[in-house]
LUMSE-645199 format. One record per residue: x, y, z of N, C-alpha, C, CB in turn; residue number from 1. Coordinates in nm, 4 decimals. Glycine has a CB too. Example, Ala and Ser with C-alpha at 12.3 -4.5 7.8 and 13.67 -1.06 7.14 Angstrom:
<atoms>
neast,nnorth,nup,caeast,canorth,caup,ceast,cnorth,cup,cbeast,cbnorth,cbup,n
1.3190,-0.5690,0.7800,1.2300,-0.4500,0.7800,1.3200,-0.3300,0.7800,1.1308,-0.4473,0.9046,1
1.2850,-0.2250,0.7080,1.3670,-0.1060,0.7140,1.2900,0.0030,0.7870,1.4084,-0.0598,0.5725,2
</atoms>
This chain:
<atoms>
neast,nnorth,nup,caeast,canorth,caup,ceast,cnorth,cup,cbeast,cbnorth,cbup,n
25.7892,5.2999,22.0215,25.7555,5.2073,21.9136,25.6167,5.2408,21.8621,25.7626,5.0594,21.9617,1
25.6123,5.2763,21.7648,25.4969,5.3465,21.6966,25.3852,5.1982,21.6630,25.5644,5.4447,21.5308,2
25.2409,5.2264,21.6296,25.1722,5.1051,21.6414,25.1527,5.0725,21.4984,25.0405,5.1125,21.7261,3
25.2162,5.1716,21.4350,25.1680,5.1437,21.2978,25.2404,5.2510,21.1806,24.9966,5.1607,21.3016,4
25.2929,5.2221,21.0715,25.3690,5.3000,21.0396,25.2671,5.3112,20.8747,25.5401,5.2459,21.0595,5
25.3315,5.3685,20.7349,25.2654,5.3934,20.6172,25.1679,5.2484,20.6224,25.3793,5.4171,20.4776,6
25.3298,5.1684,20.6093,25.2760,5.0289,20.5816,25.1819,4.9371,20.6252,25.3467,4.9704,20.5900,7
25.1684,4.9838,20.7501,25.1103,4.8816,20.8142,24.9282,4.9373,20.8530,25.2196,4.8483,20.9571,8
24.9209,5.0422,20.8070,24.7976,5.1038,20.8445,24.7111,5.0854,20.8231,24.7779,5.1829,20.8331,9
24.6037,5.0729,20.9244,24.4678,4.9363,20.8793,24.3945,4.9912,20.7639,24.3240,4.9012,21.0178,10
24.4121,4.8657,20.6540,24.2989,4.8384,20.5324,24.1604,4.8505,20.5880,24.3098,4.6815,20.4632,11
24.0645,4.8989,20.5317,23.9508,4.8457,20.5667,23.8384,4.9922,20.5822,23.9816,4.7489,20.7100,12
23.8922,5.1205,20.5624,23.7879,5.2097,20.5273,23.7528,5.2401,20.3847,23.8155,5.3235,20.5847,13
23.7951,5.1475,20.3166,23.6859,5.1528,20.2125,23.5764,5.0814,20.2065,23.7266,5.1319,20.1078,14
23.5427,4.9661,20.3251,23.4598,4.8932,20.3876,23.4561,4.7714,20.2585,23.3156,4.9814,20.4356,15
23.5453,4.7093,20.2954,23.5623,4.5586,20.1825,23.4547,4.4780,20.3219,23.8056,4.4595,20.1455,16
23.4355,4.3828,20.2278,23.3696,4.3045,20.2667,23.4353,4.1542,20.3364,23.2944,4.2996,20.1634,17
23.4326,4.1533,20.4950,23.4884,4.0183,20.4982,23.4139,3.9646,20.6247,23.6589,4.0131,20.5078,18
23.5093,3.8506,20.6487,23.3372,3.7632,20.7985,23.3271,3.8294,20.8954,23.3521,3.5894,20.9027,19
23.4434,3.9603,20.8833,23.4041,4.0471,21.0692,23.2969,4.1166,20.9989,23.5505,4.1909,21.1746,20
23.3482,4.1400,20.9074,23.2655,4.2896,20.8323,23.0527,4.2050,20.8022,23.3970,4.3416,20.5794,21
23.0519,4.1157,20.8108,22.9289,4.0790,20.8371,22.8645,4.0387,20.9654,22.9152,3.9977,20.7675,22
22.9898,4.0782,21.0465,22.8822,4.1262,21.2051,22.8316,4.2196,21.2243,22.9294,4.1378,21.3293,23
22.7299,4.2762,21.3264,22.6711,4.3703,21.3511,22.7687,4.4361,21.4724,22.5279,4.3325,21.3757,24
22.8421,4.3616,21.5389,22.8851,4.4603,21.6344,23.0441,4.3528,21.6842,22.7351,4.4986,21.7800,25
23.0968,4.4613,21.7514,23.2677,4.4371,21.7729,23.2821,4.3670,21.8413,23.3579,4.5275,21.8160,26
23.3106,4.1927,21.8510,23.3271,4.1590,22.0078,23.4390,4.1856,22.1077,23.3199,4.0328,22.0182,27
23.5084,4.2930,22.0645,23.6305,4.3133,22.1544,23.5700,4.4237,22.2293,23.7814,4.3501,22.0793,28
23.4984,4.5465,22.1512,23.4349,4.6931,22.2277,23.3294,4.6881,22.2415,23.4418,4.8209,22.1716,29
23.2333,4.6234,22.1622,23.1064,4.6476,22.1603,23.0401,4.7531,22.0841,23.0798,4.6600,22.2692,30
23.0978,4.7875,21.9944,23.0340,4.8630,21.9274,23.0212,4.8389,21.7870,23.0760,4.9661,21.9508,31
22.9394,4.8919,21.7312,22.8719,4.8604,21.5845,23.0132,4.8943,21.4902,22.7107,4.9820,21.5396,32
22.9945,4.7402,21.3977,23.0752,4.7311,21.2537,23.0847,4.8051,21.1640,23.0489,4.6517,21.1850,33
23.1314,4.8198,21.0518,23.0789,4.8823,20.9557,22.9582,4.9011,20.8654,23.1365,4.8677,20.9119,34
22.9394,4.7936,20.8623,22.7716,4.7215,20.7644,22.6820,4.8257,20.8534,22.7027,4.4861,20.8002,35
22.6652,4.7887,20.9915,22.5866,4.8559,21.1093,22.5865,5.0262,21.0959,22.6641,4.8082,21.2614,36
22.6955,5.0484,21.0999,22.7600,5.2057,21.0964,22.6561,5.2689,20.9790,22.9592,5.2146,21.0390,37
22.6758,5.2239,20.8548,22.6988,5.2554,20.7407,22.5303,5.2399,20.7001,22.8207,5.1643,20.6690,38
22.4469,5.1796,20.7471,22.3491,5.1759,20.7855,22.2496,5.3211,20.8769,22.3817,5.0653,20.8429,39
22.3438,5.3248,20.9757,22.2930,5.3950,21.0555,22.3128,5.5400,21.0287,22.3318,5.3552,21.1662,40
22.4505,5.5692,20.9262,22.4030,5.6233,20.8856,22.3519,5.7382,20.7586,22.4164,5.6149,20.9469,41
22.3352,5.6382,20.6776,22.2480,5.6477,20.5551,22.1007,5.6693,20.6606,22.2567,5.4828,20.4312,42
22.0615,5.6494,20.7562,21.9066,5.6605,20.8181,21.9718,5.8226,20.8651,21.8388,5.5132,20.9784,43
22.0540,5.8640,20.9281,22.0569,6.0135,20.9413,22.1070,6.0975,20.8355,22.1302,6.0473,21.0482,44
22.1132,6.0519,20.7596,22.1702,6.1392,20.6222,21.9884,6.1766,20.5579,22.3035,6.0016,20.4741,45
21.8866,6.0312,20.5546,21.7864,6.0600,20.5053,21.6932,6.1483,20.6378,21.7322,5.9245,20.4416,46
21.7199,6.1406,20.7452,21.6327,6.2094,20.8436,21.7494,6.3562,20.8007,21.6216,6.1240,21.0440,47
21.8353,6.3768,20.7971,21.8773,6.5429,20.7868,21.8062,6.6001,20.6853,22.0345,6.5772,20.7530,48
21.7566,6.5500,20.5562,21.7022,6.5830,20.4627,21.5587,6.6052,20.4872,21.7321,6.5038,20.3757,49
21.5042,6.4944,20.5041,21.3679,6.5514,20.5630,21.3828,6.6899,20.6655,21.2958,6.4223,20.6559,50
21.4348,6.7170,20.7791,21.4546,6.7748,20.8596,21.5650,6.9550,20.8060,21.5087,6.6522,20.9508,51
21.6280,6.9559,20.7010,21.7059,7.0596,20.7072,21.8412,7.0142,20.7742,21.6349,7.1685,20.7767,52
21.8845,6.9229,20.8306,21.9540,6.8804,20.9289,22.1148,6.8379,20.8426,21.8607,6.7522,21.0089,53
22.2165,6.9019,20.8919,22.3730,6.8217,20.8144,22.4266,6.7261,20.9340,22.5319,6.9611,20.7679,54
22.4693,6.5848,20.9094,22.5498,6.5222,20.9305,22.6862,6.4990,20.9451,22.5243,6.4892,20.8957,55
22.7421,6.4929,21.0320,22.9163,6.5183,21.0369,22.9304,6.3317,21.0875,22.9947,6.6847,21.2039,56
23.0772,6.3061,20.9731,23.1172,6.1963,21.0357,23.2846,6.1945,21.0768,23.0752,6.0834,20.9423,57
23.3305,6.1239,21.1852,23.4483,6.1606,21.2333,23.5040,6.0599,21.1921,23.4658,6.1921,21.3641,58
23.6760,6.0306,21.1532,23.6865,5.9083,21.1603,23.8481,5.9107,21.2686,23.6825,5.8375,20.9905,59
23.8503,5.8346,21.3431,23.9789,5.8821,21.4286,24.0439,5.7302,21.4288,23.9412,5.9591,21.6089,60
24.1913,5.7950,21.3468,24.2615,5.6434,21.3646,24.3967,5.6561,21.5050,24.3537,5.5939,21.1742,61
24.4096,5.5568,21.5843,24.4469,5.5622,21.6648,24.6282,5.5433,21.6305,24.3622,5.4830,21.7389,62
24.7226,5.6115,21.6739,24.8862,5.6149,21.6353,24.9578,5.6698,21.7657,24.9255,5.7276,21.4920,63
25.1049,5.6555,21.7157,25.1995,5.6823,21.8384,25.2082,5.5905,21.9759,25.1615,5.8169,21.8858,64
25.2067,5.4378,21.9841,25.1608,5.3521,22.0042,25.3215,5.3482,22.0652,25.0778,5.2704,21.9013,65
25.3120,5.3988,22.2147,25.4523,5.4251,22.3135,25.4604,5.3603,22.4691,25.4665,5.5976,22.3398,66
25.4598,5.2349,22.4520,25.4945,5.1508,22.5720,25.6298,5.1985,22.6040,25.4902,4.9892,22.5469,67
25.6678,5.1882,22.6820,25.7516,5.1390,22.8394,25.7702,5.0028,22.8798,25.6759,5.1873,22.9682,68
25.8219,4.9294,22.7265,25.8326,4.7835,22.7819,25.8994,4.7608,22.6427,25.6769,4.6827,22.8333,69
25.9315,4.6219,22.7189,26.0509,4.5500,22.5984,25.9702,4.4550,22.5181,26.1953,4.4479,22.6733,70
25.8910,4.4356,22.4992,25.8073,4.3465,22.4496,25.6344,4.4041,22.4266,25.8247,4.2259,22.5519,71
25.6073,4.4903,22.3420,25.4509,4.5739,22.3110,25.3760,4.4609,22.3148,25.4212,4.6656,22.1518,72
25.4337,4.3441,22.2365,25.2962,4.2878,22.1874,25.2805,4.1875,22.3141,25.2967,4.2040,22.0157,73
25.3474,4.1777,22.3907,25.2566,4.1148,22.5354,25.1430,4.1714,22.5644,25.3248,4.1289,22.6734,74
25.1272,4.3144,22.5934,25.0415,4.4166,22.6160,24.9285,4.4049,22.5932,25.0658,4.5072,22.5682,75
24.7886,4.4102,22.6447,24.6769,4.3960,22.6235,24.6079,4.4683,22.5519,24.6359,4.3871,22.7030,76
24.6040,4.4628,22.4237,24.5849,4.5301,22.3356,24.4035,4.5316,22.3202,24.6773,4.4761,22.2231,77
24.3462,4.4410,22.3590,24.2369,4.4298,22.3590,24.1685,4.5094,22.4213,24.2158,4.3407,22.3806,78
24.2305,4.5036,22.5922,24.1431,4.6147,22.6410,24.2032,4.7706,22.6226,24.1174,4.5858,22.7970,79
24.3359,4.7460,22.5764,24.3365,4.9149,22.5783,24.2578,4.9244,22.4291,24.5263,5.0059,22.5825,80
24.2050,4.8938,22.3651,24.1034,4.9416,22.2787,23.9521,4.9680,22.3160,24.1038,4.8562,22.1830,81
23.9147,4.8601,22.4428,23.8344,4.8832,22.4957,23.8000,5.0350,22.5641,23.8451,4.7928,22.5551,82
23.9336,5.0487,22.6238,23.9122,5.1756,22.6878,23.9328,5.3129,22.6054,24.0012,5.1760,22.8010,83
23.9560,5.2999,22.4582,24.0234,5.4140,22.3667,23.8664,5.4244,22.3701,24.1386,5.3909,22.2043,84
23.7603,5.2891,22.3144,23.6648,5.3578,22.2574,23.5614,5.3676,22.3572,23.6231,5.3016,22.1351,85
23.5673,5.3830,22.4802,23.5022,5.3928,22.6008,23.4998,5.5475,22.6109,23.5747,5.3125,22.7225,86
23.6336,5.6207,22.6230,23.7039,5.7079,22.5993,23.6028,5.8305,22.4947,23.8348,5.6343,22.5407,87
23.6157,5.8165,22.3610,23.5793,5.8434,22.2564,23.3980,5.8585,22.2985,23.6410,5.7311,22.1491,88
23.3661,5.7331,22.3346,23.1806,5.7520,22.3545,23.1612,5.8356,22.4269,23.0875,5.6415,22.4150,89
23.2509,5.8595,22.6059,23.2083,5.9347,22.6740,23.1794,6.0952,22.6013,23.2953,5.9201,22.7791,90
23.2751,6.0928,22.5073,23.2583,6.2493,22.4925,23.1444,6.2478,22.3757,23.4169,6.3405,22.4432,91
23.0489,6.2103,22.3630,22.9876,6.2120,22.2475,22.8305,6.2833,22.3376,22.9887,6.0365,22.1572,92
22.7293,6.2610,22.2543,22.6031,6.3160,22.2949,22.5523,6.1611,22.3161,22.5155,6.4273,22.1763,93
22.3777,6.1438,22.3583,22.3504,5.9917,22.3629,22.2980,5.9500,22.1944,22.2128,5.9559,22.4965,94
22.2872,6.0871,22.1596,22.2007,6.0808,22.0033,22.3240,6.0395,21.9302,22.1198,6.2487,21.9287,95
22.4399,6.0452,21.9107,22.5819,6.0380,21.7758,22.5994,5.8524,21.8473,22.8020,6.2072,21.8134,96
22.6760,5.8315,21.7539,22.7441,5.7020,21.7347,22.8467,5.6829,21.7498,22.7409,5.6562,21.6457,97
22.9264,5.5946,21.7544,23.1046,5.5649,21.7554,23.0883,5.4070,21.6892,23.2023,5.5648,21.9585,98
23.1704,5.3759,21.6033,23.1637,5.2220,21.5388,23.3399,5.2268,21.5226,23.0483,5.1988,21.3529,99
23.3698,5.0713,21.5234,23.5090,5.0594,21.5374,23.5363,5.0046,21.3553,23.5563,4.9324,21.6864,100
23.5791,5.0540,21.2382,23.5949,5.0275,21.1446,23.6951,4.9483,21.0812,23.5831,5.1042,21.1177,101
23.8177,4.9857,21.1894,23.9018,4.8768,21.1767,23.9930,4.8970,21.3136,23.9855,4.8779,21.0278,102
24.0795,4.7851,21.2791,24.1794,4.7376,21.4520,24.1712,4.8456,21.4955,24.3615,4.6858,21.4661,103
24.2271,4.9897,21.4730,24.2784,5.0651,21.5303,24.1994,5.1979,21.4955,24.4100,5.0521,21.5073,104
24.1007,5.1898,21.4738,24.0417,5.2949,21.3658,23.9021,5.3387,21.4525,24.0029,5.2133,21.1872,105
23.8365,5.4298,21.4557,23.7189,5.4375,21.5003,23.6378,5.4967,21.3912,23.7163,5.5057,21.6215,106
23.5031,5.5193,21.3608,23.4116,5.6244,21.3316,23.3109,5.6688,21.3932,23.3688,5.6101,21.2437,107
23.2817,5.8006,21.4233,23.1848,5.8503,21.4898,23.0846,5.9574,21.3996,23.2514,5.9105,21.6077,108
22.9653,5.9021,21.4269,22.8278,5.9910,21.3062,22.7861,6.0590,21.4117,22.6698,5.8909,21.2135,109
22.7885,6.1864,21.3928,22.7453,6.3198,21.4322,22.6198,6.3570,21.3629,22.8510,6.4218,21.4038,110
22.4849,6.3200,21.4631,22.3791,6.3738,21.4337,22.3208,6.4953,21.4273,22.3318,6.3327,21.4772,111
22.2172,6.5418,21.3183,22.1494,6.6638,21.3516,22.2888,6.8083,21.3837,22.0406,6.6152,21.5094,112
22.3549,6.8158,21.2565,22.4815,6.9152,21.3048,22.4393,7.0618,21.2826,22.6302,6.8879,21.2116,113
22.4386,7.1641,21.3846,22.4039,7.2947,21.4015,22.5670,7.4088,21.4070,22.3030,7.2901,21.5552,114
22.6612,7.3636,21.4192,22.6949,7.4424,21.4198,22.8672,7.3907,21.3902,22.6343,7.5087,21.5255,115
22.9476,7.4098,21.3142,23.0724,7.3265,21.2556,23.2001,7.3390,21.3373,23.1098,7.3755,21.1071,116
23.1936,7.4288,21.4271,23.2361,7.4861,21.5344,23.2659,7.3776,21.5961,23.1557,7.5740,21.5989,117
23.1541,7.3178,21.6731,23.1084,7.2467,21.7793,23.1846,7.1144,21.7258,22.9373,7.2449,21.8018,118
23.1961,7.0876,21.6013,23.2699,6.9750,21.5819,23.4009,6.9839,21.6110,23.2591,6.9337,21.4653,119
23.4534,7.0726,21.5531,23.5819,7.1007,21.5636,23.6196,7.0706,21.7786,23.5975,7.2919,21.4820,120
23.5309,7.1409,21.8393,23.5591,7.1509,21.9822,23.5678,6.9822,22.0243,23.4274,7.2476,22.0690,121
23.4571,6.8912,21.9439,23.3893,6.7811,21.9927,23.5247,6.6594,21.9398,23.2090,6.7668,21.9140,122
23.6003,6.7356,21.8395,23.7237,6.6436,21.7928,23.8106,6.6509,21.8702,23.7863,6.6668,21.6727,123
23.8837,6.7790,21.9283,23.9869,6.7999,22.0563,23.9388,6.7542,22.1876,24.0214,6.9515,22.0796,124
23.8158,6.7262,22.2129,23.8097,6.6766,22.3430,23.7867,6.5223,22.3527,23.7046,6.7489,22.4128,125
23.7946,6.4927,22.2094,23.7827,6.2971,22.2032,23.9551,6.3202,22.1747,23.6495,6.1817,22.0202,126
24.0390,6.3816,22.1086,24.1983,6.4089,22.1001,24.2809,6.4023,22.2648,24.2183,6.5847,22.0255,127
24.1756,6.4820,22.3622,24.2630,6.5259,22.4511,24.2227,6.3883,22.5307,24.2429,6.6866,22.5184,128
24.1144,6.3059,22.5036,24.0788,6.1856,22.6333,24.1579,6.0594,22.5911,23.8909,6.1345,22.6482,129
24.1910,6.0422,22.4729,24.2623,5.9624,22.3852,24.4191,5.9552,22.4012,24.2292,6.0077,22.2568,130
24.4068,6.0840,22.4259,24.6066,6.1048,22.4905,24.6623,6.0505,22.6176,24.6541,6.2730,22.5285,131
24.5237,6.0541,22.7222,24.5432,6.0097,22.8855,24.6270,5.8866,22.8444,24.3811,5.9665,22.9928,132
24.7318,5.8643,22.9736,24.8041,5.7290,22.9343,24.7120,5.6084,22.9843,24.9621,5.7173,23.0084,133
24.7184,5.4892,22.9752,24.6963,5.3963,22.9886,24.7828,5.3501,23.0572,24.6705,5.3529,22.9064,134
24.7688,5.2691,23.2123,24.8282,5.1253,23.2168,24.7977,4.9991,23.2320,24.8878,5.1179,23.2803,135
24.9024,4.9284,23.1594,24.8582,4.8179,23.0805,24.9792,4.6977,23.1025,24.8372,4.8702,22.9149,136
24.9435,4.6415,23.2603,25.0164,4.5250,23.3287,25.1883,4.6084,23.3449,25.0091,4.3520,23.2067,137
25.1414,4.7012,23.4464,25.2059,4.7916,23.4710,25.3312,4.8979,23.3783,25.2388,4.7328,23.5611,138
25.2688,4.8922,23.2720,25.3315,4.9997,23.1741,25.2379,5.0810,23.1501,25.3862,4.9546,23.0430,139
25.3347,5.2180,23.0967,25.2294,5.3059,23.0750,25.1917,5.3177,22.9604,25.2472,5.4151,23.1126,140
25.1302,5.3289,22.8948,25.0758,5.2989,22.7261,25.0405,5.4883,22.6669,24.8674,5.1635,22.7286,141
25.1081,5.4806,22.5806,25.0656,5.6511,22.5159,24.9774,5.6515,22.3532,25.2506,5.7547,22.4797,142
24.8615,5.7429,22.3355,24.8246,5.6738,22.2387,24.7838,5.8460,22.2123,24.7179,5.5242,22.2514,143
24.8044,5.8586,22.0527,24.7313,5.9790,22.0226,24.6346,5.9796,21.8936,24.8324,6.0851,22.0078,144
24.5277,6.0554,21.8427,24.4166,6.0421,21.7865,24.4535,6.0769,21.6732,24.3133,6.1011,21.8356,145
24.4696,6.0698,21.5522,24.4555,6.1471,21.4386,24.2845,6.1513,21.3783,24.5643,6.0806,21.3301,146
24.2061,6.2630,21.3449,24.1113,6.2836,21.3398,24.0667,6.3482,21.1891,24.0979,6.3422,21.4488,147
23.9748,6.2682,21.1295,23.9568,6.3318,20.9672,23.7972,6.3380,20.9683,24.0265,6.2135,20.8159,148
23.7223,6.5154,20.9825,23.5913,6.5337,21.0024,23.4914,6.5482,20.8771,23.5859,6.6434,21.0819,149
23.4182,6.5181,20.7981,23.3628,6.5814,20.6870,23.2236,6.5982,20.7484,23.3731,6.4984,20.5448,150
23.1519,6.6962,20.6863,23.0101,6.7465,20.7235,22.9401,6.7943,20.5454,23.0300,6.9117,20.8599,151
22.8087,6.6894,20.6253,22.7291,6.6180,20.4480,22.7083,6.7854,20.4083,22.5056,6.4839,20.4549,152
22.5982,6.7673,20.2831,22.5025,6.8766,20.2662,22.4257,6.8661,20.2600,22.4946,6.9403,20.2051,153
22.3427,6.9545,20.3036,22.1715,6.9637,20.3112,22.1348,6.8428,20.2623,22.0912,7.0847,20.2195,154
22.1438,6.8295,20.1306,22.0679,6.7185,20.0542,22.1505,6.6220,19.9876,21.9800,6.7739,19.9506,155
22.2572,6.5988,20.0829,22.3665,6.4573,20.0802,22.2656,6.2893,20.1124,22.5125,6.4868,20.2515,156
22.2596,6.1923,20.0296,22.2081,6.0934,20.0555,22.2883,5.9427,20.0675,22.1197,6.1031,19.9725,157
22.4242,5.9726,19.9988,22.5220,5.8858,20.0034,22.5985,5.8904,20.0951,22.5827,5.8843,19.9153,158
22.5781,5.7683,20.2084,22.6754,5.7536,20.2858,22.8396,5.7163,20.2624,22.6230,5.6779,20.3495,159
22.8320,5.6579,20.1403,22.9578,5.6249,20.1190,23.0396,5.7816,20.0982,22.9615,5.5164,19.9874,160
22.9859,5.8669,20.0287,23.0264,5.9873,19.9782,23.0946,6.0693,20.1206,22.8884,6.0649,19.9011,161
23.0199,6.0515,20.2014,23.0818,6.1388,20.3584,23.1912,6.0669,20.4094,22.9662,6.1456,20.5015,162
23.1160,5.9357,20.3568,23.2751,5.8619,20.4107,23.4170,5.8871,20.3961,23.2903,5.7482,20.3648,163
23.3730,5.8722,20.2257,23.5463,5.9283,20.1566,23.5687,6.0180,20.1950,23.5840,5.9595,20.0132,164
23.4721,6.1035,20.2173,23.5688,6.2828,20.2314,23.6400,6.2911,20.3775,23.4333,6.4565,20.2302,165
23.5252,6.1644,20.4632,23.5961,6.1690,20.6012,23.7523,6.1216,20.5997,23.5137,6.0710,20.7043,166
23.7628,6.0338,20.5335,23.8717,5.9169,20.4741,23.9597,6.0321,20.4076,23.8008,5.7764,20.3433,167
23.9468,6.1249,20.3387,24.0481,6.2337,20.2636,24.1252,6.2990,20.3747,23.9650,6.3596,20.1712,168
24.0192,6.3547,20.4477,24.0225,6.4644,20.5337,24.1601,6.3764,20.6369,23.8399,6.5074,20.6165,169
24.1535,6.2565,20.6676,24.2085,6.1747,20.7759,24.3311,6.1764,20.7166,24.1462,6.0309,20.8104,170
24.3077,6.1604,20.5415,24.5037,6.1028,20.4993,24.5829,6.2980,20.4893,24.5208,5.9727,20.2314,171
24.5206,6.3881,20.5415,24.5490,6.4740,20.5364,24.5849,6.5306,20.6859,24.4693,6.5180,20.4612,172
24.5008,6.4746,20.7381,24.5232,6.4370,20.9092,24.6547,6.4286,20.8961,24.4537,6.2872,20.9858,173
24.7469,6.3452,20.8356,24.8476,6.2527,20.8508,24.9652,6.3290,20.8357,24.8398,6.1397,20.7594,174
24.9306,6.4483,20.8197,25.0446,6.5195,20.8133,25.0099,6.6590,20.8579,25.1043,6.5129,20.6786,175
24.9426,6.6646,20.9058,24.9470,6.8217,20.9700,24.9639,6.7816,21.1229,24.7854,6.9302,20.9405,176
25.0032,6.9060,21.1229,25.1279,6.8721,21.2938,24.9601,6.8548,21.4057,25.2943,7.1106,21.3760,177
24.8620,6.9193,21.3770,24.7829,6.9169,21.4870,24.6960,6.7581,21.5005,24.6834,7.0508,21.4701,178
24.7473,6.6736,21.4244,24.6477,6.5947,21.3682,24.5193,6.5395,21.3408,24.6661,6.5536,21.3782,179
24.4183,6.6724,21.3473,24.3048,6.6798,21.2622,24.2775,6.7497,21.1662,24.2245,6.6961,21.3108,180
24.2032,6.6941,21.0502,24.2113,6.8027,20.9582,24.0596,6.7625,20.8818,24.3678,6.8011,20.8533,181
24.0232,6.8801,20.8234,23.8211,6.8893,20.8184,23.7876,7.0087,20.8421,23.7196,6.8011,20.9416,182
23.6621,7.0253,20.7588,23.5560,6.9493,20.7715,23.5356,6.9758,20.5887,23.4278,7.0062,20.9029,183
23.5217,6.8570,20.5250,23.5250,6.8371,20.4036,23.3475,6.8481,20.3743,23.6117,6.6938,20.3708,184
23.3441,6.9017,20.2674,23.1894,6.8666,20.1977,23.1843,6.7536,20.1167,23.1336,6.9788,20.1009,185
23.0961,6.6422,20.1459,23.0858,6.5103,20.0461,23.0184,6.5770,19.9405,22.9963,6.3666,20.1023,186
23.0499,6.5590,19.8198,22.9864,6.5987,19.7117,22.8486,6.4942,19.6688,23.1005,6.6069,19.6029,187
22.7483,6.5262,19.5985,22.6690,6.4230,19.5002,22.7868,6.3432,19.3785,22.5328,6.5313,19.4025,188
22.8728,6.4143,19.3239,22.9542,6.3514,19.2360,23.1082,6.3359,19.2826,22.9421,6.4251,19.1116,189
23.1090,6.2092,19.3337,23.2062,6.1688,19.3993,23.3516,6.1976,19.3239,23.1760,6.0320,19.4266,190
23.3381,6.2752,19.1841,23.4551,6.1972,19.1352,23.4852,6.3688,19.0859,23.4339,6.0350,19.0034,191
23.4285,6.5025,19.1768,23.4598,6.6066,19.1963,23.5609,6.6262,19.3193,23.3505,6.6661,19.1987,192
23.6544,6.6603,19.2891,23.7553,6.7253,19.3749,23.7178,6.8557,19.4247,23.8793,6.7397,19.3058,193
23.6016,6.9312,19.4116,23.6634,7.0895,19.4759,23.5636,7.0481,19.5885,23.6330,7.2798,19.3743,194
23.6463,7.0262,19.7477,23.5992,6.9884,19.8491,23.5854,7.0850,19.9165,23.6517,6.9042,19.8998,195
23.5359,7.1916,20.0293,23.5547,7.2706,20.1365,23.6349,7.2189,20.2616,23.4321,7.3071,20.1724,196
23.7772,7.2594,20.2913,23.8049,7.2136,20.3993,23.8418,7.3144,20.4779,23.8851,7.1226,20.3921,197
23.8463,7.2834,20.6167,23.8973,7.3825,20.7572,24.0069,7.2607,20.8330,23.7235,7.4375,20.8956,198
24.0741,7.3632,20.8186,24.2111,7.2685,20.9114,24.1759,7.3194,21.0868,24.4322,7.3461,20.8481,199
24.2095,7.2565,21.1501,24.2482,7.2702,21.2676,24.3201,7.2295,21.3107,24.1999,7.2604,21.3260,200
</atoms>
């Protein structure tokens, strides 16, 4: 039983505005909202610039949502989110971020990016910790990552702009068999299509 199908797939990375969306942080994971995120980082988009420095943002929506039970929505859905994005932080550096954007959705800001490579490696090993099963009041819970990477430019200042391309890169995710797909360039003029991408 899949967790989420076209239809049902969480609203909310275009970052509308609503009363979760004016918290600072998740009370189910603990980790920073969108407002927070989106914040944090527009401050590394302007420190890459000062610095020479590109920014990568990840966005990984969580699918394939495969209990072993007759009834999913008994299932503790709470903490197995807890542990997706427990999961997800471990593999990060202490400098990058992870923010939960929506139910099922994560984003992670990749600071100070040296080498595009390293993202690509840093997406399969939040893919491969994300796959471990879960159990969850003795079922086993299966969950897999779809992953959409964009990486700013030099002198990218719009956070929203990395966003979308992360957000492109993800609905493109959605159909390639490996399910990540990136690393997009956010443009200055959002309303340019010729993006750079690398599939993986």
């Amino acid at each position: 039983d899949h967790l989420g199908d076209t239809a049902s797939r969480d609203e909310g990375l275009a970052f509308v505005e609503s009363p979760r969306h004016r918290l600072s942080y998740d009370p189910v994971t603990g980790l920073p909202l969108n407002r927070l995120f989106l914040s944090l980082l527009n401050q590394a988009l302007i420190r890459g610039q000062k610095h020479g420095r590109q920014v990568a943002v990840l966005i990984i929506e969580l699918d394939y949502f495969t209990p072993v039970a007759e009834s999913p929505a008994e299932l503790n859905r709470h903490l197995m989110y807890r542990i997706e994005a427990a999961r997800v932080k471990s593999a990060l550096r202490t400098t990058d971020t992870v923010a939960r954007i929506a139910e099922r959705t994560f984003a992670v800001l990749v600071d100070q990016v040296t080498d595009a490579d390293n993202l690509l490696l840093l997406a399969r090993k939040m893919q491969g910790a994300i796959a471990l099963p879960i159990t969850l009041d003795h079922h086993e819970v299966f969950l897999t990552g779809r992953i959409g990477l964009a990486l700013s430019k030099r002198d990218d200042l719009d956070p929203n702009a990395l966003l979308e391309a992360a957000a492109r890169a993800l609905e493109m995710a959605r159909t390639d068999a490996s399910g990540m797909s990136g690393i997009e360039t956010a443009l200055p003029q959002p309303q340019t299509d010729s993006t750079s991408t690398i599939a993986a």
